[in-house]
C-alpha positions in Angstrom: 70.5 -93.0 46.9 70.9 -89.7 47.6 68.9 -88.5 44.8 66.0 -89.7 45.9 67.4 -88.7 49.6 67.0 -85.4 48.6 63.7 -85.6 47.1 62.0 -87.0 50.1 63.4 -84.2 52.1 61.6 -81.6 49.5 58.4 -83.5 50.4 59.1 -83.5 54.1 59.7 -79.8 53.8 56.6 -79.3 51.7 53.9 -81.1 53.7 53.8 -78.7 57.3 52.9 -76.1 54.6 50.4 -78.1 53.3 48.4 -79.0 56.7 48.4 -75.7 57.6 46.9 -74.8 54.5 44.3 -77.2 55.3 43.8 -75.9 58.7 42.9 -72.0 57.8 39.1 -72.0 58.9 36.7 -70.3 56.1 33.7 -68.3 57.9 30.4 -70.1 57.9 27.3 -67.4 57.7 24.9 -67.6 60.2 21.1 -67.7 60.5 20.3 -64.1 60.2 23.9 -62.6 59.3 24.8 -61.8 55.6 27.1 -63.6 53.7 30.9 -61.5 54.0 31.5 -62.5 49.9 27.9 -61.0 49.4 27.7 -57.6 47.8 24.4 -56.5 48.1 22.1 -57.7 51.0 19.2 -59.8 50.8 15.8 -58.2 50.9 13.4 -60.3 49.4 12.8 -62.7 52.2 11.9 -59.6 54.8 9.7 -57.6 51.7 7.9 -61.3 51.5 7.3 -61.1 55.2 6.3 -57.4 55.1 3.7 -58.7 52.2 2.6 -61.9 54.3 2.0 -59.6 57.6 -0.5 -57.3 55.4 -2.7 -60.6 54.2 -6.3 -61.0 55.5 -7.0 -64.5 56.6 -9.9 -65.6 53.7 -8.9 -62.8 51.2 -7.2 -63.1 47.5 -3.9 -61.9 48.9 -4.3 -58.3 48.2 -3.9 -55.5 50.7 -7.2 -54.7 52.8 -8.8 -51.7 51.9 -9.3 -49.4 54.1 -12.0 -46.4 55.2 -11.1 -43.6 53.3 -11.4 -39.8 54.8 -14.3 -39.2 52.0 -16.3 -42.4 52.8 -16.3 -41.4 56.3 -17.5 -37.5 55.3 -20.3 -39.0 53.2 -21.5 -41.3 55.6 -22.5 -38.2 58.2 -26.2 -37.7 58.1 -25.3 -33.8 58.2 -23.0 -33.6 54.9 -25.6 -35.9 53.4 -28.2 -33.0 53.8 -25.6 -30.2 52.6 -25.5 -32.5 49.7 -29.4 -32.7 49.2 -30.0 -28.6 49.5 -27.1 -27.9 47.1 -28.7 -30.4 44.4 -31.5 -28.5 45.1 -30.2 -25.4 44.7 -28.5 -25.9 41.5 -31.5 -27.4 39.8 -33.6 -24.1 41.3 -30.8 -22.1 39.6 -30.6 -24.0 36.3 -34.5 -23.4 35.8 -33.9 -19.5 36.3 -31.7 -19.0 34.2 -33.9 -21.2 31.2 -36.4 -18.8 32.3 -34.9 -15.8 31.8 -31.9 -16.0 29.3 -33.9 -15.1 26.3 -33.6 -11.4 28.2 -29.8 -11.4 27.2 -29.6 -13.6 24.5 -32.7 -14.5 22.6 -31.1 -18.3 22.0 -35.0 -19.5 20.3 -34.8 -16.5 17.8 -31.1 -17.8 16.8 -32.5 -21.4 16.6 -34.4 -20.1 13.4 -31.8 -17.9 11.7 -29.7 -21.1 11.9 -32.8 -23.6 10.4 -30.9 -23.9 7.1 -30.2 -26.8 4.9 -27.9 -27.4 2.0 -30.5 -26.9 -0.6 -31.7 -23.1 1.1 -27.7 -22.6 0.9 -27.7 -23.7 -2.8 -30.4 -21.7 -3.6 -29.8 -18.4 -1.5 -26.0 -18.2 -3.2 -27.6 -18.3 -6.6 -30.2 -15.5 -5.4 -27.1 -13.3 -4.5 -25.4 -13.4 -7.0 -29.0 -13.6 -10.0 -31.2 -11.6 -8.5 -32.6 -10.7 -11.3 -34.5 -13.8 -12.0 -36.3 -13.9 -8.9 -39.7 -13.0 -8.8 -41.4 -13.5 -5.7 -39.7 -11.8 -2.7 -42.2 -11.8 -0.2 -41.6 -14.0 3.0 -44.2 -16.9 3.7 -45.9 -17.0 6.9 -47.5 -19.3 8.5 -50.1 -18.4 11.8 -48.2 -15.0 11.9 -45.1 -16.3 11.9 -42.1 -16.4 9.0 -41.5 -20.0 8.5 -38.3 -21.5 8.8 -35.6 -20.2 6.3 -34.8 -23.6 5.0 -38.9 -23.8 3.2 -38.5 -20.0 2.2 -35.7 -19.0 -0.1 -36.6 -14.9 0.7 -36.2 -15.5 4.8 -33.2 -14.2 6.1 -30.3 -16.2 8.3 -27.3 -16.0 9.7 -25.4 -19.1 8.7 -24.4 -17.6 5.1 -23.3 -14.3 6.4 -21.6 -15.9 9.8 -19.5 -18.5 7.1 -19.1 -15.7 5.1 -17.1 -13.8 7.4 -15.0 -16.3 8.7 -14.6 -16.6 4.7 -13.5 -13.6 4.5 -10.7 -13.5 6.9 -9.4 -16.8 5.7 -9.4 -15.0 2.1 -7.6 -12.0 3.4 -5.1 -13.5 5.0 -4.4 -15.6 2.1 -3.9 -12.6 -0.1 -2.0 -11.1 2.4 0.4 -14.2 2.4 0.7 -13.9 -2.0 2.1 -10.7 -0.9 4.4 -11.5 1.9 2.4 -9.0 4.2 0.7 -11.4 6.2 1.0 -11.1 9.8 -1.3 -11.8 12.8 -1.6 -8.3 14.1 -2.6 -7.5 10.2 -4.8 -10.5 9.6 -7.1 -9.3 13.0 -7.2 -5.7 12.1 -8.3 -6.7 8.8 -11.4 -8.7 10.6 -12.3 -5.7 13.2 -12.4 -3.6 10.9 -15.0 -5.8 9.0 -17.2 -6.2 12.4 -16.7 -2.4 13.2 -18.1 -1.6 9.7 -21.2 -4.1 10.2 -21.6 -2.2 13.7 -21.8 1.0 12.6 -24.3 0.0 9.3 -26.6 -1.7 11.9 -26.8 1.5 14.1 -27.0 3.8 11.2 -30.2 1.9 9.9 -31.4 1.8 13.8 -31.0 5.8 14.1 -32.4 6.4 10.9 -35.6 4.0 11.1 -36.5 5.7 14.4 -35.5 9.1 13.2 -38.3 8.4 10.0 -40.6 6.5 12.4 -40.6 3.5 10.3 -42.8 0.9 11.9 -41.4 -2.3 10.7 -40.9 -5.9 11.5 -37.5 -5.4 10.8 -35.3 -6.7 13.6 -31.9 -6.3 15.2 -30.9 -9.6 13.2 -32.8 -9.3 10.1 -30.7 -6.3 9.3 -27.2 -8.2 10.6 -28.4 -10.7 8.5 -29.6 -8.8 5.8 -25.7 -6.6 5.9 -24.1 -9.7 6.4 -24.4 -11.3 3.1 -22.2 -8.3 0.9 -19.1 -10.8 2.3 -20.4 -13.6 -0.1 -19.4 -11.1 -3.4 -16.3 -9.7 -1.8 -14.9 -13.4 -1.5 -15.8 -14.2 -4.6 -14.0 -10.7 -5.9 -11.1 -11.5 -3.7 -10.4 -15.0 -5.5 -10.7 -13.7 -9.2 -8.0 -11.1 -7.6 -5.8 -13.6 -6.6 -6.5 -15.7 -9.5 -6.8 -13.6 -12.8 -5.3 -10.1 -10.9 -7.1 -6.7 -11.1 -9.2 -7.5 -14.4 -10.8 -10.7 -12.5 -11.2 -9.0 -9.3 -13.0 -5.7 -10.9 -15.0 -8.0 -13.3 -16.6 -10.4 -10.8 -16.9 -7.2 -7.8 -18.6 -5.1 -9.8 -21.3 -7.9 -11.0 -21.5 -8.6 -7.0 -22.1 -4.9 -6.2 -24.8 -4.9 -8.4 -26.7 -8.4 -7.7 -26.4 -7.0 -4.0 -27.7 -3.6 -4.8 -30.7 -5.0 -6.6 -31.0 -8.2 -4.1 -31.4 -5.7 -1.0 -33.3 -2.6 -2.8 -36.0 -5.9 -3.5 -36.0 -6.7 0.1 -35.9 -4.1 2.3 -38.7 -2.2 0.1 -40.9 -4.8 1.8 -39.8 -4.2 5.0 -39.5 -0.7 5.5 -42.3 0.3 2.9 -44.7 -1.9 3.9 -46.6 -0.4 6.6 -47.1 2.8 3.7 -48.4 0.0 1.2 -51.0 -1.5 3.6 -52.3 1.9 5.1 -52.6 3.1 0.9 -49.9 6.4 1.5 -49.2 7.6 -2.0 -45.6 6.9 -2.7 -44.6 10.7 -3.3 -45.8 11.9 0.1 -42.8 13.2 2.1 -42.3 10.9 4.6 -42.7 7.7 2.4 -40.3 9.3 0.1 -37.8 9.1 3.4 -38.4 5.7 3.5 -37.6 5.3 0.0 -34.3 7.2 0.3 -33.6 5.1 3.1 -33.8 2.4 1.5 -32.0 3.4 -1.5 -28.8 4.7 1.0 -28.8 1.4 2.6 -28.3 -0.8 -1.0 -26.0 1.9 -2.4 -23.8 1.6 0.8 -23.3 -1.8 0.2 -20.5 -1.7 -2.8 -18.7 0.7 -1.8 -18.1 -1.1 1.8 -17.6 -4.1 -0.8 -14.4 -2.5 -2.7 -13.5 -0.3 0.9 -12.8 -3.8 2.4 -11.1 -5.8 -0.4 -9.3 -3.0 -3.1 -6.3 -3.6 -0.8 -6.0 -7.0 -0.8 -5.6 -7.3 -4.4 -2.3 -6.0 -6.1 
């Protein structure tokens, strides 16, 4: 038919195509060539034999350590003895300067103006601020030496006056802030001028103690510590300030200036009077009356450095 004649010559037609379809030869990869449809090459099998080269035979499969630079130094005999005399020269150095610190800084004399507890703090607070119901104001001793200020109310420290101060600034800066005037340069010109105060008290005292030829046991840091504790009323004036405004802050300073006037006129009279009490000096002979005018400038000094410092910070 030649219907189907001309369907056998489609197929005729069609199958050279086919075979040479058939024939087209696809690229077979190699040993050791990529694969051409590959995008990225294969690594992992030459980082597995980089891994296997670095294996020790008997070891966990880990990298062998080796000698470092440093083990090598240490193991010389000579570095070894460097090693030993510099030990022995730090420890030679560390025991001459135990020796002879307390030169500079007397760190065992520190040690007791810093033996407080929270009952001495209790009860030297409420001696600042009620003096007036203390009796006994002389400082126990104990084989010539003042025992500790936490089993003596009347010894002096320096933890209340050092908190006290750091108090203080904290307070001022506060008030400051109420008033939108607080800034840092402010805030530390409000504490040097605090320390510069306390400087210049501290030399006063020294000038004028020599200048009377008081021979007293009264130190260096009895008087810092004795100076220091005025901050203790003007914190607590500061507060009522900020608090209750100027009726507050003149009410509770001006009971402060006097507890500290009568707290320090009762304390230093034993200190700086009490070489003319044990040698029997009547009290109205000139040069005791010095030390009682002394003693009476030092306490009066006291409240008006107290309002000085804090009249400002209250508005």
């Amino acid at each position: 038919m030649p219907r189907a004649e001309g369907l056998t010559g489609r197929a005729e037609g069609l199958t050279p195509k086919l075979s040479g379809t058939s024939k087209r030869r696809i690229p077979v990869s190699q040993p050791g060539m990529a694969d051409p449809h590959q995008l990225f090459d294969d690594t992992s099998s030459a980082q597995s034999r980089g891994y296997g080269a670095q294996r020790a035979p008997g070891d966990l499969g880990y990298p062998a350590a080796s000698a470092t630079p440093q083990a090598a130094f240490l193991a010389d005999p000579v570095s070894n003895m460097a090693m030993a005399y510099g030990s022995s020269l730090a420890a030679q150095g560390k025991e001459l300067v135990d020796k002879n610190i307390d030169r500079f800084i007397p760190v065992t004399k520190l040690k007791y103006y810093f033996a407080v507890d929270t009952m001495y703090v209790g009860r030297k607070l409420g001696l600042l601020f009620f003096p007036y119901l203390h009796q006994d104001w002389e400082v126990q001793y104990q084989q010539d030496t003042p025992v500790a200020p936490r089993f003596d109310v009347n010894a002096p420290d320096l933890y209340i006056p050092a908190m006290a101060f750091i108090t203080y600034v904290l307070v001022a800066g506060l008030a400051l802030g109420t008033q939108d005037r607080f800034s840092p340069d402010l805030l530390g010109l409000q504490a040097s001028s605090a320390l510069a105060w306390l400087t210049l008290e501290v030399l006063a005292i020294l000038l004028s103690l020599y200048l009377v030829t008081v021979n007293t046991d009264l130190t260096t840091i009895d008087l810092v510590a004795f100076l220091g504790y005025k901050y203790v009323g003007m914190i607590g004036g500061v507060l009522m300030g900020l608090l209750f405004g100027k009726i507050g802050y003149y009410l509770v300073l001006g009971w402060c200036c006097v507890s500290i006037f009568v707290f320090m006129i009762r304390t230093l009279r034993l200190k700086i009077l009490a070489e003319a009490a044990a040698e029997g000096v009547p009290v109205r002979e000139a040069r005791n009356q010095l030390r009682m005018y002394l003693t009476m400038a030092v306490a009066a000094a006291q409240p008006l450095l107290m309002y000085w410092l804090t009249f400002h910070l209250v508005r």
